[in-house]
Each structure stands twice: as C-alpha cells, then as structure tokens.
N, C-alpha and C positions, 0 to 999 in steps of 0.2 A: 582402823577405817580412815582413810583420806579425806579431811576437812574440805567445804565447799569455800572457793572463794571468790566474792561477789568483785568485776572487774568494770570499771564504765571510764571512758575516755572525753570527757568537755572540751574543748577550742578554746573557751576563754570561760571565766567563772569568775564574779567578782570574791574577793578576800573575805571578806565580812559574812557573804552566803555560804561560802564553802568550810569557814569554820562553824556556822552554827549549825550546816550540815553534818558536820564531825561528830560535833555535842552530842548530836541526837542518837548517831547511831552509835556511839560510846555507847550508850543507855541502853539501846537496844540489844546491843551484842553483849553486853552485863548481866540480861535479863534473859537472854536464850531466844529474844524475839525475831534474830534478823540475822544473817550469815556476817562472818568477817567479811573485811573489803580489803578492797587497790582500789582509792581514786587516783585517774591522772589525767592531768588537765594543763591548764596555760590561765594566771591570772592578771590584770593591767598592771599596770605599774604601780606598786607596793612597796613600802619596809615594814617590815614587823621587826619589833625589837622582843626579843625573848629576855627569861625571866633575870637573866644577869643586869640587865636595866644600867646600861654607860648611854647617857642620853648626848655624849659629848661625842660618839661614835657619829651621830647623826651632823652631819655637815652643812645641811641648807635648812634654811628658817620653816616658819610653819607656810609665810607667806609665797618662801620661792617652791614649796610643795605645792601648793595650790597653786601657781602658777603655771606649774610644769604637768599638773594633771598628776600628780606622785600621794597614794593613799599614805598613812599609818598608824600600825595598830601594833599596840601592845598587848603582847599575848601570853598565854600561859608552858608554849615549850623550852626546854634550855636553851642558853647559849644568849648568845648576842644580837645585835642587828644584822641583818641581809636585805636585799633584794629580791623581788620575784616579778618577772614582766614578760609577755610575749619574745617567743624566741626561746622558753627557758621549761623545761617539763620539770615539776613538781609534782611527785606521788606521797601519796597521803596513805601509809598502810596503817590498816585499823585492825588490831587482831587480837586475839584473844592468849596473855601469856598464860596459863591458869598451874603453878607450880608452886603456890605457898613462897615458903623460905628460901628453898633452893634456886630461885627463877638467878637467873647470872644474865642481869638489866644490859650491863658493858656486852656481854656478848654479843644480843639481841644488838646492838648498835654496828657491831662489828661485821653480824651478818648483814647489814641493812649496806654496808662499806662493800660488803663483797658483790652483792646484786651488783653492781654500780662496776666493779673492779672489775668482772666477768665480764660483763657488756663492751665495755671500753676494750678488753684483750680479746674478744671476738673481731674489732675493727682494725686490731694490730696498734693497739695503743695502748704501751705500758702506762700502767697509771697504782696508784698506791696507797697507804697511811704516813702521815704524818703522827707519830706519839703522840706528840704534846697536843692534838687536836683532831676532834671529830671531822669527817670527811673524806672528801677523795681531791688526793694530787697528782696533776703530770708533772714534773720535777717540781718546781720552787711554786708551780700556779694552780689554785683550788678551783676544779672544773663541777663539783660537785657538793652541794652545805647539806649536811644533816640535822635537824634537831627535832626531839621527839620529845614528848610527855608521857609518862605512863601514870595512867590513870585508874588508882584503887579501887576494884570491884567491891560492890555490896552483896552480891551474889555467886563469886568464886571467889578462892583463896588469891589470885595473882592478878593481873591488871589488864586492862584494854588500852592499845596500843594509840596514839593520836601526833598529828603533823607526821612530818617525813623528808623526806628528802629533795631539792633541787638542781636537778643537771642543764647546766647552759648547752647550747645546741645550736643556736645559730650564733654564728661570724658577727662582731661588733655588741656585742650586748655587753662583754666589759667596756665598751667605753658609754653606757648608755646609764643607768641606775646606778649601777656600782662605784660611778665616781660624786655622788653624792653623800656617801659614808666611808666609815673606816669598816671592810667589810669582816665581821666577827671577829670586830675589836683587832685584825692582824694586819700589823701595817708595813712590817717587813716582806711580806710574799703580795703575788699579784693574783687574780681571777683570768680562766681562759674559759672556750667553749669547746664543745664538738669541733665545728667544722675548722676551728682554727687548729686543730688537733691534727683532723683528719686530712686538711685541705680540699674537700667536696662540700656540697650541700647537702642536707638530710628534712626529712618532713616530720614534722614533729610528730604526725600520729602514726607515722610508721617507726621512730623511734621507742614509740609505746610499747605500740606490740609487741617491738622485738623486747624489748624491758620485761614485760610479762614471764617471757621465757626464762629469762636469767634469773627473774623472784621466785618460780617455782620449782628451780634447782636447789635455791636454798633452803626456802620455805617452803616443804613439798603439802600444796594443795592443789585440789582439781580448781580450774578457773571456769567461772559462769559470768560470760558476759554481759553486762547490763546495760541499755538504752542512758545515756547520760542524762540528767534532769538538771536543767539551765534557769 
C-alpha cells in the first residue's frame, strides 16, 4: 500500500521554529501519530554548523552576525557549516526508514542526491556527485548541501528521517551568505544557483512543486498537501 505523504510549502520560516517543528513530528511519526512529511520552505539568513563542529569554517565574528541580521545555530545533522537565506529552497524530508539492520543510511542519502539530480536534468542541466562529498554539483560548483540526522526510533526497528537538503535558485545568493564561511569546510570548489545554471528566473514556490514530482519518483508516496503553519 502507498504511504501518505504530508507536503506544506512556507515563504519564509525562521530557523529555530522550523527545527523544533522537526523535533516534534520526529516523535510523532515514531509513534504512529501523524503521516511522514516534505517541508519546503525559504528561511532568513542563517548558518548552522552541523555536527562535525570546524568553528574556524565560520568567518565573521558574533558581532559582524548580528550586524548583518545572520542567525547561528548548532545543530544536530552531519556535516559542516552552510548557509540557508531567501532565494534558497530547503526541504526537510521527515520519513520513516523502518528496516532494522539492513536499512543502507548512504543510500537513503544518495536517493535524496537524485531527487535534486532529476530536477536539475528536467531543466537541461547536467549536474552530479562528487564521491568524496554529500550533495549535488554542476561541474567544480555545489548548487545543492545535503545533510541529514537519522534519528533512532523507540517504536520501530529503523529511524525517522530529519533536516534535508538546500538548493540555491535565485542568481546572486553565492555572493550573499556564502561568503561569510568556508562552505562545508570545501574551499577548493565554489557554490552556484539555479538561475545562474539556467540563465532565466525561477519562483521559488513553483520550484517546489515541481521538486515534489521528482521526490515521489524516488520515494514513491501519495502527496497530501498541507496548509503551511508560520
């Protein structure tokens, strides 16, 4: 039977609510209360430093953050520091792995690269893996960070899925956040977006949509739209 999955789109969501949004419905999808999800959304201007903690990746003081309107929060997904700011679609898929021993976590990530990979060859833009690092590139520049937590069920053998992935989309957001850090500690390659891919404009929440399609290629669930809560 084809799992239900819960889909809701935000304009802007601050950092800090949308993770303890996560929390909750971790718990709840653990406990059989509430459907898997896709949140996607757009948050202000952020770094999150994930759990690999290079606090030297981070470039500008606490003061020129608060100057510039720039949150940060330490968080609980792998990887390193990034960015996340308007202009930039961040989905948050929350799901349910439930296969004991056998669950193959890398793969789950590699699906999450393909969502991303497919989208992008629907626009006529090769794009790809780098081995030695989670995400999505057009040649030498990461248009797309991954990182995820998988988080221990107390009520099934495998885990609830939490954080996700970030694809840039509008023109100019690498020179915006991005050049306040070393982004996921890689300082040999650079960041691009969409539109500097594409050379067109794109609207972030019809990028969504189309995003949806590509996730349930992968991940085949029905999609139930949800009212976003801001």
């Amino acid at each position: 039977m084809t799992k239900i999955l819960d889909v809701s789109y935000t304009p802007l969501l601050d950092y800090g609510k949308a993770w303890d949004m996560q929390k909750e419905r971790v718990k709840s999808i653990d406990l059989g209360e509430r459907n898997e999800c896709l949140m996607l959304l757009q948050h202000p201007p952020t770094y999150t430093m994930g759990s690999q903690r290079h606090p030297e990746h981070l470039l500008l003081s606490r003061e020129e953050l608060e100057a510039q309107g720039i949150g940060l929060f330490e968080i609980d997904r792998g990887g390193d520091i990034t960015y996340h700011g308007p202009g930039q679609l961040v989905g948050y898929p929350l799901l349910l792995l439930d296969g004991g021993n056998n669950l193959d976590l890398h793969g789950f990530l590699r699906n999450v690269e393909q969502v991303i990979i497919d989208y992008l060859a629907q626009l006529g833009i090769e794009s790809g893996r780098k081995p030695e690092y989670t995400g999505v590139w057009v040649g030498d520049h990461k248009i797309c960070a991954i990182g995820m937590k998988f988080n221990k069920c107390r009520h099934h053998r495998g885990f609830v899925t939490s954080h996700g992935f970030a694809l840039n989309v509008k023109a100019g957001i690498e020179k915006q956040g991005f050049t306040g850090i070393i982004p996921c500690g890689i300082e040999e390659y650079g960041v691009t977006s969409l539109e500097a891919c594409a050379g067109k404009t794109f609207q972030i929440e019809e990028v969504a949509r189309e995003i949806v399609s590509c996730f349930t290629r992968v991940f085949p669930y029905e999609v139930q739209f949800q009212e976003a809560k801001s």
